[in-house]
ZATI-938679 format. One line per field, with one value per residue (C-alpha): residue in one letter; z, y negated, x. Coordinates in steps of 0.5 Angstrom, whole numbers, padded with zeros to 4 digits. Layout:
N
seba	(A,...) $
pz	(Z,...) $
py	(Y,...) $
px	(X,...) $
//
This chain:
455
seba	(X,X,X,X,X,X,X,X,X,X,X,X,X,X,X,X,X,X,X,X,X,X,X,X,X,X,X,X,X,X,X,X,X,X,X,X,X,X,X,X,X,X,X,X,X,X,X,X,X,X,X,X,X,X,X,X,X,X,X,X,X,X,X,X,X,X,X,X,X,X,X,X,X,X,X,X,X,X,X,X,X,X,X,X,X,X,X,X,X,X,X,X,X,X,X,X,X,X,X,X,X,X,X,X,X,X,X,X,X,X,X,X,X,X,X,X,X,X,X,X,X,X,X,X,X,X,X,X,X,X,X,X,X,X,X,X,X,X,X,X,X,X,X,X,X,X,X,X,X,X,X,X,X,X,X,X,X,X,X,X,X,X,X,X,X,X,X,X,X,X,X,X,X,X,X,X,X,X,X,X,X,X,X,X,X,X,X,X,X,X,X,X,X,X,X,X,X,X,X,X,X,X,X,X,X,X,X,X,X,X,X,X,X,X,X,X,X,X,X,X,X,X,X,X,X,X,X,X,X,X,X,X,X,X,X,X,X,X,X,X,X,X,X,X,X,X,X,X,X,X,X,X,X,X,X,X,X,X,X,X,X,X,X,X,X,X,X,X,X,X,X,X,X,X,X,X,X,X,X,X,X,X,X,X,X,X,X,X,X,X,X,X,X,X,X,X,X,X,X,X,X,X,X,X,X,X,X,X,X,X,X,X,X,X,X,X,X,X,X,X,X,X,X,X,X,X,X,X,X,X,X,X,X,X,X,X,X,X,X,X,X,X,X,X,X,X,X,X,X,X,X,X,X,X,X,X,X,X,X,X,X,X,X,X,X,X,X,X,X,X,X,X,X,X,X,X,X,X,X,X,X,X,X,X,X,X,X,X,X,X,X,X,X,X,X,X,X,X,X,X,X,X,X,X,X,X,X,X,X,X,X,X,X,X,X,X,X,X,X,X,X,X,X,X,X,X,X,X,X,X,X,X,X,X,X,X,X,X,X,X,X,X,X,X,X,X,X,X,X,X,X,X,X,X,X) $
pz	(-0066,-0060,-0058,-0065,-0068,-0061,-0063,-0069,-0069,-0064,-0068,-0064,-0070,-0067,-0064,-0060,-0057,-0056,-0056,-0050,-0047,-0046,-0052,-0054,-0060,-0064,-0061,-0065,-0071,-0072,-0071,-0075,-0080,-0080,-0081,-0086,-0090,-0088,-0092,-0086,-0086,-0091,-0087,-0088,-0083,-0077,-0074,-0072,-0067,-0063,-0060,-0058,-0053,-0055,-0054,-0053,-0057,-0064,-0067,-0060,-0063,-0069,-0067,-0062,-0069,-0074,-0068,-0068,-0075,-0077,-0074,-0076,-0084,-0085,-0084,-0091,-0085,-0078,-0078,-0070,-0069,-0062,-0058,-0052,-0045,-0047,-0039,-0038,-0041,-0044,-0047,-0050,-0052,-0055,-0059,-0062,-0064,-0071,-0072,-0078,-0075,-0069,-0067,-0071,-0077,-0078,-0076,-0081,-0086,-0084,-0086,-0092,-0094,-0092,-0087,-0083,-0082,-0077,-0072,-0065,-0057,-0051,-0044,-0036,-0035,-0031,-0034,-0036,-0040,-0044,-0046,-0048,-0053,-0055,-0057,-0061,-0067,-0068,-0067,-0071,-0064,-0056,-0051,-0045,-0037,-0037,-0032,-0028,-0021,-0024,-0028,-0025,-0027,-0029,-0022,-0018,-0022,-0027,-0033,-0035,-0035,-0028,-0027,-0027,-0030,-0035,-0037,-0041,-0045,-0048,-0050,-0053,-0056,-0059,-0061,-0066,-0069,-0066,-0064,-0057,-0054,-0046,-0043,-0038,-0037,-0033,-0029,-0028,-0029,-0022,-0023,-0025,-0025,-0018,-0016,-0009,-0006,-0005,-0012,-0014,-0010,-0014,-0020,-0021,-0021,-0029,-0030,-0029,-0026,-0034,-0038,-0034,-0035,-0042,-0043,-0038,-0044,-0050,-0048,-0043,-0045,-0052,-0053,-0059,-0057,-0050,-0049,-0046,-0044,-0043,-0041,-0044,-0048,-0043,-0041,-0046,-0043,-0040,-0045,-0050,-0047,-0046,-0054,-0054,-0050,-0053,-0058,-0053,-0050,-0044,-0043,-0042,-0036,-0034,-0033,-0031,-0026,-0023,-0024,-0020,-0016,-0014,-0014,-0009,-0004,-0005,-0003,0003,0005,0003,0003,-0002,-0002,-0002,-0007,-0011,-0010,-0006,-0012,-0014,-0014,-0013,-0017,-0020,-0019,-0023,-0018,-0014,-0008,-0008,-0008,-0013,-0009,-0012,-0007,-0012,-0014,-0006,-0005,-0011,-0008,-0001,-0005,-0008,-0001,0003,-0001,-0006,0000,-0007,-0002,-0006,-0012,-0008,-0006,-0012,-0014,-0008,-0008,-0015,-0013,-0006,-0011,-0014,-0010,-0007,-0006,0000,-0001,-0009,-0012,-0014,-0021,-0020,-0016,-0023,-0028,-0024,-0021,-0025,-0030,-0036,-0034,-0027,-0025,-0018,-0010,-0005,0002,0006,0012,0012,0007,0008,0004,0006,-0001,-0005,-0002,-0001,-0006,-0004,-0001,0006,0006,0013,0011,0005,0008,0014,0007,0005,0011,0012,0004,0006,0013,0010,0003,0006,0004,0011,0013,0013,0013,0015,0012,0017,0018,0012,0011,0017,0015,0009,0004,0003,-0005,-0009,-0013,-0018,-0025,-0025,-0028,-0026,-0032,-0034,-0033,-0033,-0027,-0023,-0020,-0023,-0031,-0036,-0038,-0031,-0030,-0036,-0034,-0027,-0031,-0038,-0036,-0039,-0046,-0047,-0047,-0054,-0060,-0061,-0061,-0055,-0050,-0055,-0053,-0045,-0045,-0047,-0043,-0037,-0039,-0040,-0033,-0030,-0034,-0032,-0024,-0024,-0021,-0026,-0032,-0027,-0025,-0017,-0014) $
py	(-0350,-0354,-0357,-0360,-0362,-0365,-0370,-0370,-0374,-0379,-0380,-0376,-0372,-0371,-0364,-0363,-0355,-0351,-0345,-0344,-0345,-0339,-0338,-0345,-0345,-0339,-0341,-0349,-0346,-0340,-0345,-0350,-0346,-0344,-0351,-0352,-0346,-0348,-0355,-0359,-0362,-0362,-0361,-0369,-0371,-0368,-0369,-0362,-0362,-0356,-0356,-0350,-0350,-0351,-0345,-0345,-0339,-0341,-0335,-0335,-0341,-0340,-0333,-0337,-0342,-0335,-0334,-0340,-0341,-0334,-0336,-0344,-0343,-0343,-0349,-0351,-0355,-0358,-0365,-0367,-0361,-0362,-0360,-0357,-0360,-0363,-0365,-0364,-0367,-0359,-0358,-0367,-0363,-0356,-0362,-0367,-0363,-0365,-0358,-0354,-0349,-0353,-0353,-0360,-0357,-0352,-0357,-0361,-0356,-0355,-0361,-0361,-0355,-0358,-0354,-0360,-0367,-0371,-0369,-0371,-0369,-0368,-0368,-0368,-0371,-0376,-0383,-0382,-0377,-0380,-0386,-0381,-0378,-0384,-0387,-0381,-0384,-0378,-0377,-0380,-0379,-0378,-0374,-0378,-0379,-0387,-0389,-0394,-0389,-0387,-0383,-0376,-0373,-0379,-0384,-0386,-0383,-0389,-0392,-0394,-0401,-0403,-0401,-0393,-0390,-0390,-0396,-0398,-0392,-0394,-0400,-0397,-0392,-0398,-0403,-0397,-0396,-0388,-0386,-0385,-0381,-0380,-0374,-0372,-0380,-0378,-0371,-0372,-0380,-0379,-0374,-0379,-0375,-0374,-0380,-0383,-0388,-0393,-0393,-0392,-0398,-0402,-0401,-0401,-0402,-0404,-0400,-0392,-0390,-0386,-0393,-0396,-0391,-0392,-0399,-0400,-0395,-0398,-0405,-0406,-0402,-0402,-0393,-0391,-0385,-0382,-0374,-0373,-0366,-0364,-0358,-0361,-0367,-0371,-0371,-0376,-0382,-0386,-0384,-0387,-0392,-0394,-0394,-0399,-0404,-0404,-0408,-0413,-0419,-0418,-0412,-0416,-0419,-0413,-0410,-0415,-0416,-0408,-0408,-0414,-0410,-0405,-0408,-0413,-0407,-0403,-0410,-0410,-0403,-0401,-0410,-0413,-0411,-0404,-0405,-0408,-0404,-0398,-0393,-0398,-0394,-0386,-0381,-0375,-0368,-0367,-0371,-0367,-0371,-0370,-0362,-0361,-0365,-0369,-0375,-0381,-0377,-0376,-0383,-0385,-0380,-0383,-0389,-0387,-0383,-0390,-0395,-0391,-0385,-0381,-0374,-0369,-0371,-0372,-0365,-0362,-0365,-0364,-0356,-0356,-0358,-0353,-0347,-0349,-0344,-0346,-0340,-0342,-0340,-0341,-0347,-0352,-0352,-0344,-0346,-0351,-0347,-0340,-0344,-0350,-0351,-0356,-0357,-0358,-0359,-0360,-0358,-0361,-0364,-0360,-0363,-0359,-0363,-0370,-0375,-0380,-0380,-0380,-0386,-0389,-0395,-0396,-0403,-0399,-0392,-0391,-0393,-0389,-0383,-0384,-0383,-0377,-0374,-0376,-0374,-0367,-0367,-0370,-0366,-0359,-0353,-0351,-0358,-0358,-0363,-0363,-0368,-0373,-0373,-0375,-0380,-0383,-0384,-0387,-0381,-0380,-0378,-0382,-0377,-0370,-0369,-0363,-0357,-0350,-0348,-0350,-0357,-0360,-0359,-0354,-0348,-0343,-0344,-0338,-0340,-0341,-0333,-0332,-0334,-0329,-0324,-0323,-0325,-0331,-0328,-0325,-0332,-0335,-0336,-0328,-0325,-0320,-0327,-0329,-0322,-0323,-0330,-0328,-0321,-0326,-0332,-0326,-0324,-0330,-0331,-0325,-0326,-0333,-0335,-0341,-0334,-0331,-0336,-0336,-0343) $
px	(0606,0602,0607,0610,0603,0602,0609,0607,0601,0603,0610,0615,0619,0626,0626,0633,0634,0641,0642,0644,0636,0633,0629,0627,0632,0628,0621,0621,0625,0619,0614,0617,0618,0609,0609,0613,0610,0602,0604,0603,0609,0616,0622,0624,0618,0622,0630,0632,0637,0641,0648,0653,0658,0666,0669,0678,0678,0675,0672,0668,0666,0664,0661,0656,0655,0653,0647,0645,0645,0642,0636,0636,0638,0630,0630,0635,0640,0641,0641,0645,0649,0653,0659,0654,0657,0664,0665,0673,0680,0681,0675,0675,0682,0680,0673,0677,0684,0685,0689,0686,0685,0680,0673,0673,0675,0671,0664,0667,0667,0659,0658,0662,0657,0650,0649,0649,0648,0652,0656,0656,0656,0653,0656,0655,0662,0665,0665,0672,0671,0666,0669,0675,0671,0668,0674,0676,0671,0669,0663,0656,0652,0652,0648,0649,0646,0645,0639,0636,0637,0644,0648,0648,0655,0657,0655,0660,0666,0671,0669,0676,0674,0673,0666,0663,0657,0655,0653,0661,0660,0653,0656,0662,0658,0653,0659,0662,0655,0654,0647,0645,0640,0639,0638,0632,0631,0624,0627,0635,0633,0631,0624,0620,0614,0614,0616,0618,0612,0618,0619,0612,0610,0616,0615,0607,0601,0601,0608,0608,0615,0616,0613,0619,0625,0624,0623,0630,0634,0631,0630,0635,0640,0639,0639,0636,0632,0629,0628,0621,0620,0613,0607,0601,0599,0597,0605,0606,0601,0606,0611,0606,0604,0611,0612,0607,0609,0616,0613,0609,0613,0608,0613,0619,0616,0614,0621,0626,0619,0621,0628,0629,0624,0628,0635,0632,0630,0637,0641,0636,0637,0645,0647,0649,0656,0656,0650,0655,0662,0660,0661,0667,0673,0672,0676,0671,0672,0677,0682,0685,0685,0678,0679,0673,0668,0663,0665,0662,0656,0655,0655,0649,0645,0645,0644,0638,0636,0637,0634,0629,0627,0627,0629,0627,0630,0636,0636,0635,0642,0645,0644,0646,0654,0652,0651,0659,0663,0670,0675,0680,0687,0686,0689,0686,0688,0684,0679,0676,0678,0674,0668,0667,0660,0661,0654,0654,0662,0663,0662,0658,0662,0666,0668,0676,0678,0682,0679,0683,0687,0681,0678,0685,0682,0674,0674,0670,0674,0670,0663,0664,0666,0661,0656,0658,0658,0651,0649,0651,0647,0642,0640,0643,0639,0639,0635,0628,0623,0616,0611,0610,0618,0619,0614,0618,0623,0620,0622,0615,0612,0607,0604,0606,0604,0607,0603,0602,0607,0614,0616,0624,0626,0621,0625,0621,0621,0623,0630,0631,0629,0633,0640,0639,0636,0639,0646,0649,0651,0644,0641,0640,0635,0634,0629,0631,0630,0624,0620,0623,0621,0613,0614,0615,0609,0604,0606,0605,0598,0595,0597,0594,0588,0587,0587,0583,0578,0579,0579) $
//
């Protein structure tokens, strides 16, 4: 209830939860519901949004919607429900069938009924598959990664209109009047509250690396609304202080100052060829010739290591594909089917696999595999660093926001723990995962020198 007052009071009234977050889902809408009954707010104060994962077989489908809506009911109706990570062509088949008896069909008839309002994804998909479900015009809205650093999932993969990313999708989205919403601009956005000094040091000193990734999606790439998760009301300064600039003209001179900024230091750094054309070209993950590896994603990161020093947000990414496993001896069509996550899809470098044909039309094919090759060396969970090390090589960090508690993109956090305790089925907006979740904080709280007033 904090939380919700907190955003409240400074006009942030768009709540966007899923089922598939531990026990979020069940937490906003209880306390939304204390609010709603207390008088503080009436439901049309707020934008209620959950999402639910595309399932091939539609009864696993509409029992994942039942839950979600036996908790959400309360509330009279959902306003943005979304297909939870549509990240590959099967799933952009299974969501946009117009079979009757299809997933569309049956969120159509949702509408119908007034349970919900709008329609609309989220995904972590390659740029390709997005622009796919875009021109389906079926959806109101769009979840999406579209970042200054670049577009996780989606960076270096094909936009079907000559470049890659993301950035043809927003457009695209835009010019058919859909929503937008950026997902984690401030932590996938390059984790932006601990942010590297290089990236600091460019953007600043009247802008905050966050006051800038929000003014970029509203003013330069005209999305309509930035997530921001946050610990403590004290999270929301930058982000506030962004909203008040947007209307200021001192801002525009502000932005276009940092984003020449730092596209000068990346010319500088990678030249001014590869800054141009060095994620051009590269097949996603779901190419074969790239036997599941995650080869344009590689190349943006060594980007963002080289020309940012942004190391631990590079590593974060990097150990997410390393924790995809690849069976030798499967096919590949077996290998993505078993091991690939919607929401994490690819694997990290494995140097037994032939590139060649993968990399057959990137304009250095050799620089681009000496690249990849060094994205692995560099960011590998074996490697260590010491602080002095890191600094040397200009990856030293500017300063850390993070709190004690949870905070997107920290290890440690209660849905985290939930998906290795519980199990993947058990976790949701129940009330088994609510009770787990405050099981675990209290522990948390009664082992913690700041409850036990140690220094």
């Amino acid at each position: 209830k904090n939380v919700i007052m907190s955003c409240l009071k400074i006009g942030l009234n768009h709540f966007e939860t899923a089922r598939f977050y531990g026990s979020s889902e069940i937490q906003f809408v209880a306390a939304l519901v204390d609010l709603m009954n207390e008088g503080v707010v009436k439901r049309e104060d707020f934008i209620f949004q959950t999402k639910v994962f595309p399932m091939e077989n539609k009864s696993d489908f509409v029992k994942q919607w039942n839950a979600s809506w036996s908790n959400v009911e309360k509330l009279g109706f959902v306003d943005l429900l979304s297909f939870h990570c549509v990240s590959d062509d099967k799933l952009v088949g299974v969501v946009t069938s117009d079979d009757e008896d299809g997933l569309y069909k049956f969120v159509e008839g949702l509408k119908k009924e007034g349970k919900i309002r709008h329609i609309g994804f989220s995904t972590h998909g390659s740029a390709e598959v997005i622009m796919r479900m875009i021109n389906s015009e079926k959806f109101e809205y769009v979840n999406i990664h579209k970042h200054f650093f670049g577009d996780y999932h989606a960076a270096g993969t094909p936009d079907t209109m000559g470049g890659q990313g993301n950035a043809a999708c927003v457009k695209r989205a835009l010019e058919l009047d859909m929503g937008v919403f950026q997902i984690s601009p401030f932590d996938k956005g390059g984790k932006l509250y601990r942010p590297s000094a290089t990236v600091a040091a460019a953007i600043g000193p009247e802008l905050s690396p966050i006051a800038f990734a929000a003014l970029h999606s509203w003013k330069t790439q005209k999305i309509h609304t930035a997530s921001v998760g946050f610990a403590r009301p004290s999270d929301l300064d930058e982000v506030i202080e962004a909203a008040r600039l947007y209307g200021d003209e001192k801002s525009d001179e502000l932005l276009k100052a940092a984003e020449g900024k730092l596209n000068e230091i990346a010319i500088d750094k990678l030249g001014k060829d590869w800054f141009e054309k060095g994620l051009l070209n590269v097949p996603s993950c779901y190419n074969s010739s790239t036997d599941g590896q995650s080869l344009g994603q590689m190349l943006w990161l060594h980007n963002c290591l080289t020309a940012y020093g942004m190391y631990e947000f590079s590593s974060d990414r990097y150990r997410m594909l390393e924790g995809t496993k690849w069976t030798k001896g499967k096919s590949f069509e077996e290998n993505v089917k078993k091991n690939f996550n919607a929401g994490n899809p690819g694997r990290s470098y494995d140097a037994s696999v032939d590139i060649t044909e993968a990399l057959k039309d990137h304009f250095d094919p050799e620089l681009a595999r000496v690249k990849i090759a060094e994205c692995h060396e560099l960011l590998t969970k074996g490697k260590k660093y010491t602080e002095e090390e890191k600094a040397d090589k200009g990856w030293k960090q500017a300063y850390n926001l993070t709190t004690w508690e949870e905070f997107p993109g920290e290890a440690i956090s209660v849905s985290n723990v939930l998906l290795n305790r519980m199990g993947l089925k058990d976790v949701g907006p129940n009330k088994k995962a609510a009770k787990e979740a405050m099981k675990m904080r209290n522990s948390v709280r009664n082992f913690s020198s700041l409850d036990s007033g140690d220094s």
